[in-house]
Structures are given as structure tokens and as C-alpha cells.
C-alpha positions as YAML, in Angstrom:
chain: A
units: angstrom
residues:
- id: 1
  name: UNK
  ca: [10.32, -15.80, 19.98]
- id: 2
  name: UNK
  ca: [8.54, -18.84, 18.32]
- id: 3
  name: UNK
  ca: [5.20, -20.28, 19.14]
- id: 4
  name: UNK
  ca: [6.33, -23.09, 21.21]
- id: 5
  name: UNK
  ca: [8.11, -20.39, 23.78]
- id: 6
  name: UNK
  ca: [5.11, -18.08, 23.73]
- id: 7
  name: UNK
  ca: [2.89, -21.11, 24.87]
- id: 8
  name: UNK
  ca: [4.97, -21.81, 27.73]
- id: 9
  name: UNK
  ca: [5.00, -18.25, 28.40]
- id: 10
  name: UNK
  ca: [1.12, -18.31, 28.85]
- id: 11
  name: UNK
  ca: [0.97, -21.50, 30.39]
- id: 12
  name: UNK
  ca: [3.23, -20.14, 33.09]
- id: 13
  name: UNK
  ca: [0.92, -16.87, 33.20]
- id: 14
  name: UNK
  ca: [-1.75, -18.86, 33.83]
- id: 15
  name: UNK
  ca: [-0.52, -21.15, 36.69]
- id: 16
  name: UNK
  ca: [1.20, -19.16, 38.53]
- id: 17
  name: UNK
  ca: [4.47, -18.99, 39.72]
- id: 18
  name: UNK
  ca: [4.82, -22.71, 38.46]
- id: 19
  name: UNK
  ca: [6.47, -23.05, 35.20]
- id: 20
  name: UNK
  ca: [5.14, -25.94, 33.27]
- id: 21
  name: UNK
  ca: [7.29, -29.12, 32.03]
- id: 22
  name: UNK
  ca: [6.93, -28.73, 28.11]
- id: 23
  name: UNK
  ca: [7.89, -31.41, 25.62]
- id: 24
  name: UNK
  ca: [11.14, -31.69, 24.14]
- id: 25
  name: UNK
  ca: [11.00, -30.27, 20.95]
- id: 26
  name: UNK
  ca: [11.32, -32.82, 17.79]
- id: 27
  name: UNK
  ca: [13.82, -30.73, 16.36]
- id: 28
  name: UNK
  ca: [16.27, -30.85, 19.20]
- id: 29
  name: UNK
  ca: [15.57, -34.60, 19.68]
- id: 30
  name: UNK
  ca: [16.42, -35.40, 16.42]
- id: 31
  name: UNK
  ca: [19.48, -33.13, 16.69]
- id: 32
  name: UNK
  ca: [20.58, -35.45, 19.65]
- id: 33
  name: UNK
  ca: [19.89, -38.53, 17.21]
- id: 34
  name: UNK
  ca: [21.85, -37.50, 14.37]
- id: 35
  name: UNK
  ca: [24.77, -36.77, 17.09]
- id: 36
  name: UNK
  ca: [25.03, -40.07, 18.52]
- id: 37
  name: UNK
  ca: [24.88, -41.80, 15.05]
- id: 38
  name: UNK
  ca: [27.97, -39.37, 13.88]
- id: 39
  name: UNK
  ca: [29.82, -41.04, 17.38]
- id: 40
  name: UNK
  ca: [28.37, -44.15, 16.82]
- id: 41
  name: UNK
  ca: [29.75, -44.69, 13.13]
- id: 42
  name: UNK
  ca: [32.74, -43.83, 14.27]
- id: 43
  name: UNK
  ca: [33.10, -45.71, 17.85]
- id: 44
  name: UNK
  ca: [35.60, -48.31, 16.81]
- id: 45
  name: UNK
  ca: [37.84, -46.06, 14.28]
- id: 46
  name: UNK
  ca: [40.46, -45.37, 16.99]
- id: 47
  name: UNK
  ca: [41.48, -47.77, 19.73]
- id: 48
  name: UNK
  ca: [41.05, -48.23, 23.62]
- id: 49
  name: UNK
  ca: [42.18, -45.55, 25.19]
- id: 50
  name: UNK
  ca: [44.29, -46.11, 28.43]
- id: 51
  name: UNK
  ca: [41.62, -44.71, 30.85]
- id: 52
  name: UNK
  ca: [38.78, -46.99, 29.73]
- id: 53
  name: UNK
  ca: [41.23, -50.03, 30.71]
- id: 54
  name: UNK
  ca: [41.85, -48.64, 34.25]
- id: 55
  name: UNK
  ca: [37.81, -48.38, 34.30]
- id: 56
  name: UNK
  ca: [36.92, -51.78, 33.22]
- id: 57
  name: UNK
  ca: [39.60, -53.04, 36.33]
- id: 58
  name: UNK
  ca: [38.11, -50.69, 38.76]
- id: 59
  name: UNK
  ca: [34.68, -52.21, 37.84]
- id: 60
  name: UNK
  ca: [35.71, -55.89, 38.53]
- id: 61
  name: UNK
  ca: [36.75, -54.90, 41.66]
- id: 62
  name: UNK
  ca: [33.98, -52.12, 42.56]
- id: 63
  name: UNK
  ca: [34.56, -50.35, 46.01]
- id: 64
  name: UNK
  ca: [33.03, -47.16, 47.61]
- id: 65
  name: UNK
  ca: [35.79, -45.48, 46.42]
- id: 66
  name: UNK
  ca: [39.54, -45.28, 44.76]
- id: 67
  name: UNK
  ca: [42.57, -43.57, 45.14]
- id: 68
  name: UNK
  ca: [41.74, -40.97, 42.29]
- id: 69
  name: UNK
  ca: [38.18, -41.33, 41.94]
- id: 70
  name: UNK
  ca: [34.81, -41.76, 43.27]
- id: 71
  name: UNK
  ca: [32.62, -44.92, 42.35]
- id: 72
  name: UNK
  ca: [29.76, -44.15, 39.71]
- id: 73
  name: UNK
  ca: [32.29, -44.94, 37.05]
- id: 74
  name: UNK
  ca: [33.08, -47.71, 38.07]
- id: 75
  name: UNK
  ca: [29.63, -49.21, 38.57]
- id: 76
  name: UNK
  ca: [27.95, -47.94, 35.14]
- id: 77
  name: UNK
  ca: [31.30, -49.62, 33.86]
- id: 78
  name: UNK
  ca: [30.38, -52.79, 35.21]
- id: 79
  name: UNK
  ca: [26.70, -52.26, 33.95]
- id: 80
  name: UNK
  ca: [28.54, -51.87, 30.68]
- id: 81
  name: UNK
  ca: [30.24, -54.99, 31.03]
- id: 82
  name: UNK
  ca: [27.43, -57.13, 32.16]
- id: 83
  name: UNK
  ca: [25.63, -55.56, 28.84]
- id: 84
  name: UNK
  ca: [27.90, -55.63, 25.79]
- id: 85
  name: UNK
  ca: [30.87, -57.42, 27.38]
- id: 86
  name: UNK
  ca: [34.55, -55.74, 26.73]
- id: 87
  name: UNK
  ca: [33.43, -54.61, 23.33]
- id: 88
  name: UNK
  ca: [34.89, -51.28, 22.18]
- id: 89
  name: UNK
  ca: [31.48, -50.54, 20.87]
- id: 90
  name: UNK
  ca: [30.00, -51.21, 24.31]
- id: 91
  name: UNK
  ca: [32.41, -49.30, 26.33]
- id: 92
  name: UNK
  ca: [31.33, -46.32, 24.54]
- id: 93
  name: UNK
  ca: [27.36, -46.84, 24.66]
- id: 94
  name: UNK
  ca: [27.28, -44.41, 27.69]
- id: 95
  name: UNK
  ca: [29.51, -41.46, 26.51]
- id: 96
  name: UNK
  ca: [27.72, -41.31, 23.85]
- id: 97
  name: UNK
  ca: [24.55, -41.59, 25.74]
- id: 98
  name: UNK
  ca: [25.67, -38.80, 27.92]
- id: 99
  name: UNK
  ca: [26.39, -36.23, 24.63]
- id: 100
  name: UNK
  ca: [23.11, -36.57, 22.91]
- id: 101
  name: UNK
  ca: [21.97, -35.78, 26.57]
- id: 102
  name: UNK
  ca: [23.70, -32.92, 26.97]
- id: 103
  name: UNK
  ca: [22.61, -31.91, 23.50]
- id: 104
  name: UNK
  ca: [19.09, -31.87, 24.23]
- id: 105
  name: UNK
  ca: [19.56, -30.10, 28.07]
- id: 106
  name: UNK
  ca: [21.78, -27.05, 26.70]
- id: 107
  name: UNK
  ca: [18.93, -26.41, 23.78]
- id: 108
  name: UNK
  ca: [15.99, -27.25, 27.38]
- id: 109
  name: UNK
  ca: [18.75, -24.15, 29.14]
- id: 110
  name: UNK
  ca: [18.40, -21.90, 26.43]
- id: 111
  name: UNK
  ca: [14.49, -22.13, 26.28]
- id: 112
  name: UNK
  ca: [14.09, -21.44, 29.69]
- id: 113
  name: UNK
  ca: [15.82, -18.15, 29.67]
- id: 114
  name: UNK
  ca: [13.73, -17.24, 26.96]
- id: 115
  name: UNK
  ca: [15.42, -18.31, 23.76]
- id: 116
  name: UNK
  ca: [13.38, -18.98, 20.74]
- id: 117
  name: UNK
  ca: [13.96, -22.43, 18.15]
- id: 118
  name: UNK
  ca: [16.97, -20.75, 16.53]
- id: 119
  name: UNK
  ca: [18.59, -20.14, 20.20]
- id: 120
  name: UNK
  ca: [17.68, -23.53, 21.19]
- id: 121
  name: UNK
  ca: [19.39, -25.51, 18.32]
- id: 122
  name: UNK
  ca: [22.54, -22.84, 18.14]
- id: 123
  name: UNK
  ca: [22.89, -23.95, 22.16]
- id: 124
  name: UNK
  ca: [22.91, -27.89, 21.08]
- id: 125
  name: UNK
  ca: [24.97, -27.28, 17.89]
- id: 126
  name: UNK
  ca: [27.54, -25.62, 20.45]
- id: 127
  name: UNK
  ca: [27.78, -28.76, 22.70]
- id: 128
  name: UNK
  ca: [27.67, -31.33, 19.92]
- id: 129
  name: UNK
  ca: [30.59, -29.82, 17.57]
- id: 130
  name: UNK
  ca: [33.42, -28.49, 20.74]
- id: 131
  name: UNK
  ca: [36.30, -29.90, 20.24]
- id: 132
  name: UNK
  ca: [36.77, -31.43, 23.72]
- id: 133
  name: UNK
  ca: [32.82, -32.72, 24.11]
- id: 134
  name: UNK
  ca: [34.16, -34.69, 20.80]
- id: 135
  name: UNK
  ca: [36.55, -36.23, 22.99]
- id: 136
  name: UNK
  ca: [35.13, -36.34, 26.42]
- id: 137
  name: UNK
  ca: [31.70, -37.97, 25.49]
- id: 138
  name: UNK
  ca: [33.52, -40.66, 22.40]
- id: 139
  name: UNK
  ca: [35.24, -42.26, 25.12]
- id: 140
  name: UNK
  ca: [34.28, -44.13, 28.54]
- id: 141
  name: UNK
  ca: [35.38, -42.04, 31.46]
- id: 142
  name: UNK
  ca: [33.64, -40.05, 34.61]
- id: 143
  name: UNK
  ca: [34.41, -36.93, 32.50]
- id: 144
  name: UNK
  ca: [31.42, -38.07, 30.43]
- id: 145
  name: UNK
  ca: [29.14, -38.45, 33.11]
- id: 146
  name: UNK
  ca: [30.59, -35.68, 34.92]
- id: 147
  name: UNK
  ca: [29.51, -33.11, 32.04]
- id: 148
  name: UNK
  ca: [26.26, -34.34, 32.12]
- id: 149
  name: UNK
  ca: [25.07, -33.92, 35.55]
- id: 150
  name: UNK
  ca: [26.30, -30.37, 35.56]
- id: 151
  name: UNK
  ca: [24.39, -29.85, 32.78]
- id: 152
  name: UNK
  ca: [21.27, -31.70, 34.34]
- id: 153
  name: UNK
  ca: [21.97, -29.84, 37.68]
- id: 154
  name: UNK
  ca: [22.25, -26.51, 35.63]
- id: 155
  name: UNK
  ca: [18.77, -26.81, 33.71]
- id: 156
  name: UNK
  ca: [17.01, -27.70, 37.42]
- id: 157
  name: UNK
  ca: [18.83, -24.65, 39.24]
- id: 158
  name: UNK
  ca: [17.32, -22.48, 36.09]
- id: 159
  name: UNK
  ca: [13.73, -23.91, 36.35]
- id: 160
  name: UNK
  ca: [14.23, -23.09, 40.05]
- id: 161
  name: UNK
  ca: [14.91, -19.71, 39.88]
- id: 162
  name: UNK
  ca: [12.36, -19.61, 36.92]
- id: 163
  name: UNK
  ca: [9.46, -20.15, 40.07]
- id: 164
  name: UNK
  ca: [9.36, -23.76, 39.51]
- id: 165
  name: UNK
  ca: [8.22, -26.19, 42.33]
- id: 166
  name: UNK
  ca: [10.70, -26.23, 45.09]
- id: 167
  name: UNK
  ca: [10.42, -29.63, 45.57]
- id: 168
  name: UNK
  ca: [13.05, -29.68, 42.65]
- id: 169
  name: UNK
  ca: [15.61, -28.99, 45.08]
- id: 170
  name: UNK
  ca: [15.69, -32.48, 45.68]
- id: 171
  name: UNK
  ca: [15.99, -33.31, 42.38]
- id: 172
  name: UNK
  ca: [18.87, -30.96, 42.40]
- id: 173
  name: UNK
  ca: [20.30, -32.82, 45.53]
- id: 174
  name: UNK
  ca: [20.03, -36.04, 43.57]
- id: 175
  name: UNK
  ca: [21.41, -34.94, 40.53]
- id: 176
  name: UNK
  ca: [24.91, -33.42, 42.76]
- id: 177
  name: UNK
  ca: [24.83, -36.06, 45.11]
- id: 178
  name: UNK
  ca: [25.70, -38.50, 41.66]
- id: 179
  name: UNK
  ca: [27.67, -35.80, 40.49]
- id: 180
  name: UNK
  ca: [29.90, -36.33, 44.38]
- id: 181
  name: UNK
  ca: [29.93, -39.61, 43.46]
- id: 182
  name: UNK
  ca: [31.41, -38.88, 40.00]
- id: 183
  name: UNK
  ca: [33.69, -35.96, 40.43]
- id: 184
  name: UNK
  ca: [34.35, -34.12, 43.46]
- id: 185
  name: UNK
  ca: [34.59, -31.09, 41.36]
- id: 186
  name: UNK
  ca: [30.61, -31.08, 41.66]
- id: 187
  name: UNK
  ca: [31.11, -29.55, 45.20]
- id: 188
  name: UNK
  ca: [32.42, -26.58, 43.38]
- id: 189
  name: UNK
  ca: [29.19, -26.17, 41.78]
- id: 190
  name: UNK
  ca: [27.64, -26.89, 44.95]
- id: 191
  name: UNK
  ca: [29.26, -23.79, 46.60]
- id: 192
  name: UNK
  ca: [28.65, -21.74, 43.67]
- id: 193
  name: UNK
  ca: [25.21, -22.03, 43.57]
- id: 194
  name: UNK
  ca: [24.73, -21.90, 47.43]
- id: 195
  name: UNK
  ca: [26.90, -18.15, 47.09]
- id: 196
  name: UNK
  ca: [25.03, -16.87, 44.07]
- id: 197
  name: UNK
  ca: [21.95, -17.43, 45.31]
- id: 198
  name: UNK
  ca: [22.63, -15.85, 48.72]
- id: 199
  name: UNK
  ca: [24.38, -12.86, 47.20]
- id: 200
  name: UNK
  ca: [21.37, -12.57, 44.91]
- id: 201
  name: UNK
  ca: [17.85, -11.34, 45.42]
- id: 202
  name: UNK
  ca: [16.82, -15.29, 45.23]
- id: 203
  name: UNK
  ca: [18.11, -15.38, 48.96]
- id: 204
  name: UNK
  ca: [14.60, -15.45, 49.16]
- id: 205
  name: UNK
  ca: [14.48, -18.95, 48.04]
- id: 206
  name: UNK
  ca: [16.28, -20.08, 51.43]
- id: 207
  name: UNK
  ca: [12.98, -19.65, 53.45]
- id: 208
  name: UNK
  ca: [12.04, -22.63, 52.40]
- id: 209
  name: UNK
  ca: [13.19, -25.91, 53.74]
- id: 210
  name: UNK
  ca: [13.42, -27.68, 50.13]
- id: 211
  name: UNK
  ca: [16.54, -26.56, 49.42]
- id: 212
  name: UNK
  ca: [18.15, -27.42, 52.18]
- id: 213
  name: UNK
  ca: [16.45, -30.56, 51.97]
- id: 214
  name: UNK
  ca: [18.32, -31.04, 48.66]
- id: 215
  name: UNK
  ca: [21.16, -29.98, 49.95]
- id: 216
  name: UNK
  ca: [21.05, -32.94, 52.69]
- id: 217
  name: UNK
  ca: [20.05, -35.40, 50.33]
- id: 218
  name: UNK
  ca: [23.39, -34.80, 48.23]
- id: 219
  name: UNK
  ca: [25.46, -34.80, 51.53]
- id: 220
  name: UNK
  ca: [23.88, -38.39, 52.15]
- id: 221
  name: UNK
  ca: [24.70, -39.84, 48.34]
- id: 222
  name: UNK
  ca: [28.43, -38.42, 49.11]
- id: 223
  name: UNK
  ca: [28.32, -40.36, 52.17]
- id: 224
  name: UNK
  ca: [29.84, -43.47, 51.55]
- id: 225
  name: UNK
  ca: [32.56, -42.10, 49.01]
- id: 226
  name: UNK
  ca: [33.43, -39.69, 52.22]
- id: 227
  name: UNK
  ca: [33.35, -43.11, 55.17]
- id: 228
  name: UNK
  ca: [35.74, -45.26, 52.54]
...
């Protein structure tokens, strides 16, 4: 276990059941860098593919919802729009985005179960060379973002059960309540985590009102997606 790990480790020993925030490593972060310059050299070698057209005419005519998807994509599409215009380059700014994310939060999982620099950079490596994140995060779709926030909402549930403040269930919330609004394969996740942690000793957890705080905050961000 490296020396970065083993100070968190005593940091956490020495405030309690609170483990501490600790800077992303420069390693990682560069690791993130290198993989969105390896998409972004490539953005424009193949053409638009035939979802990011039905995007870009959901987001000139943005809605609550549509007949096959929530609205997030939709709106960061028109956020892309407003940016770059209908550039192929642009369309893919926030795929891309969303990978070298994803790169740095699986290395941030694998250091909060206890893996050292090597475990870290093997759990980025993993995410940055699979075949389908290679796909999924080179081209504009909710699949992107979709990734991402299960991710995001993966590393917070781990913190959680790490002892971390419990007020991070309503980051959780947040985090699933976008994910509603992206996929509505994030309720899956939703149910998962609310029967794992009942069937578990981290029942416990339940006590408190914070997660079902978070869980009430998601409800109300899946709101308007559920009324259209």
C-alpha cells in the first residue's frame, strides 16, 4: 500500500469515523489527460453517427421528456450547440469529458477500498482501453453521461459505507436524480443499493434521516420527466 493510501488511512484514524476528501492523485489526472487527447485527435476521423442527429433535434425542441428518453441529453446538447455550434468536434466535447471522468472516479473507487497506486491506475487503464467505453464516451449520447453518474453515484455510495458524512446521501440523491433524468436504468441502481444495504449489516445506516433525504431529493429531480 503506497504512502498516499497510508496517509488517508491515518487521517481517517485520527478523525474519526469521517474519512477525509484527499487530492486526486497527479498520476491519475494525467492518465485522464492523455485519454481525452487520444479521443480528441481522433474526434473527427469517423462521421456523425445517427444518434447524435436525433440529439441535436431533440435539443432544438427541448421538452421534459421524449418518447424514448429522458431530457438531460437533450439540454447538455443544446449547451453544446450554443458552445461550438453543429461542429463534429463540439458534439463530442462532453463524451469525452465524461471518459476522462470516469477515468479518474474508477482509480478514486479503487483507493477507497484500499488499493494502492498500482490498483488505482490498473482501475483507470480498465475504463479508458474497453472496447465499448471507446465507443460509448467518442460519441454524443445519454449513454455517455449515463456511465458517468453511475460511476459518480458508485464512488459516493463507497465513501458512505466507508463512515463518510451522511450528508452525502444527498449528494447521492443528486447524482441519481440526474442519472433519472438521463436513463431510467438509474432506478435499477437505485433499488440495488436500497436492497444491499438493508440485507447488509449497513442497515444500520437507515437510522438516519440523510438517506432518505437523498432518496427524496432524487424522487423530486425525476419529477418532471415522471408529470410529462
Amino acid at each position: 500500500m503506497d504512502d498516499d493510501r497510508r496517509d488517508g488511512s491515518a487521517q481517517s484514524s485520527t478523525k474519526g469515523p469521517i474519512t477525509p476528501i484527499t487530492p486526486i492523485t497527479p498520476w491519475l489526472l494525467g492518465l485522464a489527460v492523455l485519454y481525452a487527447l487520444a479521443h480528441a485527435a481522433v474526434v473527427a476521423r469517423y462521421g456523425i453517427f445517427r444518434d447524435e442527429l436525433y440529439y441535436v433535434a431533440c435539443a432544438r425542441h427541448l421538452a421534459w421528456g421524449y418518447v424514448d428518453h429522458p431530457p438531460l441529453i437533450a439540454l447538455l446538447t443544446r449547451l453544446e450547440l450554443a458552445l461550438f455550434g453543429t461542429s463534429l468536434a463540439g458534439l463530442r466535447v462532453l463524451p469525452i469529458l465524461a471518459g476522462a471522468a470516469t477515468v479518474v472516479l474508477a482509480g478514486l473507487i479503487a483507493r477507497e477500498l484500499g488499493g494502492g497506486r498500482f490498483a488505482q491506475l490498473l482501475a483507470g487503464l480498465a475504463v479508458a482501453v474497453a472496447p465499448v467505453y471507446l465507443f460509448l464516451f467518442h460519441i454524443l449520447s445519454m449513454n455517455a453521461v449515463d456511465i458517468l453518474l453511475w460511476t459518480l453515484a458508485a464512488y459516493v455510495l463507497v465513501r458512505l459505507l466507508a463512515g463518510a458524512d451522511p450528508r452525502l446521501w444527498l449528494l447521492f440523491g443528486a447524482v441519481t436524480g440526474l442519472g433519472l433524468e438521463t436513463k431510467h436504468s438509474m432506478l435499477l441502481l437505485g433499488l440495488g443499493v436500497f436492497a444491499g444495504v438493508l440485507a447488509s449489516p449497513s442497515r444500520r445506516l437507515l437510522a438516519s434521516p440523510w438517506p432518505w433525504s437523498g432518496g427524496l431529493l432524487a424522487a423530486a429531480l425525476f419529477v418532471p420527466n415522471v408529470l410529462w
